[in-house]
Structure formats: structure tokens, C-alpha cells
C-alpha positions in Angstrom: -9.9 -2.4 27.7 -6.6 -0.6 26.1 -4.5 1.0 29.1 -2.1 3.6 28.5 1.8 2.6 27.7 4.7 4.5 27.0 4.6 5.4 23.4 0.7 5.7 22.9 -0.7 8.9 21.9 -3.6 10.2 24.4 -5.7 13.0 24.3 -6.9 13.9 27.8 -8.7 16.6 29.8 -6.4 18.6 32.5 -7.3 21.3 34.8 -4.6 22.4 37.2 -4.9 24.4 40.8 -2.3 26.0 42.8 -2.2 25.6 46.5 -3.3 29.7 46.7 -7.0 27.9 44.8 -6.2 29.8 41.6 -7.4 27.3 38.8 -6.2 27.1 35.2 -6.7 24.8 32.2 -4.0 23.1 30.2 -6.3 23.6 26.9 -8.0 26.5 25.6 -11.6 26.7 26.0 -11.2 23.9 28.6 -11.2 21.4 25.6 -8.4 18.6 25.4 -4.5 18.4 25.1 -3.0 15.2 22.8 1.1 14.2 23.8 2.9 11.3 23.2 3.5 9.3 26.5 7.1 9.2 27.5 8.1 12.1 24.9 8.5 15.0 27.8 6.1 17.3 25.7 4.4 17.6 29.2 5.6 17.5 32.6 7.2 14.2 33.2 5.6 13.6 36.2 2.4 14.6 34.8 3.1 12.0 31.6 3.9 8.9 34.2 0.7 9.7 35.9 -1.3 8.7 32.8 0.2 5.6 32.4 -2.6 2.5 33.2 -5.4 4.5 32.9 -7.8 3.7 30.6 -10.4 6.0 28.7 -13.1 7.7 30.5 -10.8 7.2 34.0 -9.9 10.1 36.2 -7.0 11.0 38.4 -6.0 13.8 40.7 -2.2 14.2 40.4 0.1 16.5 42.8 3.4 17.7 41.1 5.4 19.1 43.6 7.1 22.7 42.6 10.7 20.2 42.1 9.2 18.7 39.6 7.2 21.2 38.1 8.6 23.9 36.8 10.9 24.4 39.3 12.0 27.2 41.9 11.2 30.9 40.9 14.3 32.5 40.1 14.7 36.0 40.3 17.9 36.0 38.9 15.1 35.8 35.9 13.7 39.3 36.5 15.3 42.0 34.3 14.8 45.4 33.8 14.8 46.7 30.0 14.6 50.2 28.4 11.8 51.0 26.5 14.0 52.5 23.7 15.7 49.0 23.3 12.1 47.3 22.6 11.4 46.8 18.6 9.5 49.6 17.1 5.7 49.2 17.7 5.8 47.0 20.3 3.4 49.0 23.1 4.1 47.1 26.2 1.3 46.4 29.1 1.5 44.1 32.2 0.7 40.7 31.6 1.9 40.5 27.6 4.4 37.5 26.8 7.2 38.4 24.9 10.1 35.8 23.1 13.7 38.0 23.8 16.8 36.8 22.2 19.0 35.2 24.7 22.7 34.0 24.4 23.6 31.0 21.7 20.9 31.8 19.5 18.1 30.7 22.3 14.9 32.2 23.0 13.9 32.8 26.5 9.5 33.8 26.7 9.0 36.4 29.6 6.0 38.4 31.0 6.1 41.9 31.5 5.4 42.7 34.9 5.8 46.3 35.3 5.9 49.1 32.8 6.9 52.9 33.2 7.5 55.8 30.8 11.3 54.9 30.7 11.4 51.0 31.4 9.8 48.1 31.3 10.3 44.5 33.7 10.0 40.9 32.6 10.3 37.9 34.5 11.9 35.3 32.6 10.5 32.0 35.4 7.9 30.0 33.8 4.2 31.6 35.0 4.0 28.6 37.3 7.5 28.2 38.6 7.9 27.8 42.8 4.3 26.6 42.7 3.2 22.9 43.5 0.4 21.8 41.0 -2.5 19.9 41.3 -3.8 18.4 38.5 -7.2 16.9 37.6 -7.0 14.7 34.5 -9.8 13.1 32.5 -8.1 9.9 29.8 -10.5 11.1 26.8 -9.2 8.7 24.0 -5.9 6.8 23.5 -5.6 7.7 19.9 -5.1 4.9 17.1 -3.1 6.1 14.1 
């Protein structure tokens, strides 16, 4: 039977839990992710764990918050007047926005507090300074 290699496409089922027991899926609707192995289109850590499995297998995978998405920073957390927000844009707690950021990059925030005046997004990634545990189902390694 085929085991994954670096290279091979793979489509997989991944739920994840945080150490506080909140779960989330990697997928929507809890159906199945597809990456390139070794390409860093998933968490590295999370990509080297799939490696020699083969389809139908199961793994449970820590990923420490180091190798994750890192330490929350809240250096990340910025305050922003509401007159500075694009026209039509009605802001609420939990929306995602994409805010221009120097040299033309693009950094994706949450809002995490909104007033009449103001609003606060935190820039760290939803999942940063939390380690991850992941339960991972090999579905198929695709053929082309």
C-alpha cells in the first residue's frame, strides 16, 4: 500500500483542540483539506506528521504553540477610528478584516471590540500562544 512522501498530494480529515477543550475543524463542514506535502501550505509540523501514513490511517498530532502559530503578540492589537474604516463597512466583534500594512502587505485581523468612536483588531493569528492538538484522518493520496 502507497505511504505518504514529500511531494504527494493528500487529502485528509483534521480536527484540531486547544488545551482549554475548545474544538475546531480545518475544513468547512468538517469535510476534507488537500496540500501538497513538504510545500508549507499547512503547518510544517502538521505536513511532517502525514508523512508514512497510509489511507484510511489515523494520527493524533501535538503542535506545540512554537511551532504553531507562534506567541500572541500584543504588539498586534491596534486601536482604529471608525471614521478611518472604508465607507459601508459596519463593524461587529468577531468580523475578519484584510488592512493594508507597510510594503504593499496585507495583514488579516479580528475585530475585538467596537464603540461609537473606535474600533480594536488583533492582528495574532486566531490561534497564536495556543498549543494544538490535532486529529488527522489520511483520506486519499491523490493521483494526478
Amino acid at each position: 500500500m502507497a505511504r505518504v512522501a514529500e511531494g504527494d498530494i493528500v487529502r485528509l480529515r483534521c480536527a484540531g483542540r486547544l488545551t482549554d477543550g475548545r474544538e475546531f475543524e480545518l475544513a468547512p463542514d468538517g469535510g476534507t483539506v488537500e496540500f501538497i506535502v513538504g510545500h508549507r501550505d499547512m503547518l510544517p509540523a502538521l505536513e511532517k506528521a502525514v508523512i508514512g501514513m497510509t489511507p484510511g490511517e489515523s494520527r493524533t498530532v501535538v503542535v506545540p504553540k512554537d511551532k504553531a502559530y507562534g506567541p500572541r503578540d500584543e504588539d498586534r492589537v491596534e486601536v482604529i477610528p471608525r471614521k478611518d474604516l472604508p465607507e459601508g463597512i459596519t463593524p461587529r466583534v468577531g468580523q475578519r478584516l484584510r488592512l493594508p500594512a507597510e510594503n504593499y502587505q496585507v495583514v488579516n485581523a479580528t475585530i475585538i471590540q467596537v464603540t461609537d468612536t473606535e474600533i480594536v483588531v488583533d492582528g495574532n493569528h486566531p490561534l497564536a500562544g495556543q498549543d494544538i492538538l490535532f486529529h488527522v484522518t489520511l483520506e486519499e493520496i491523490v493521483t494526478l
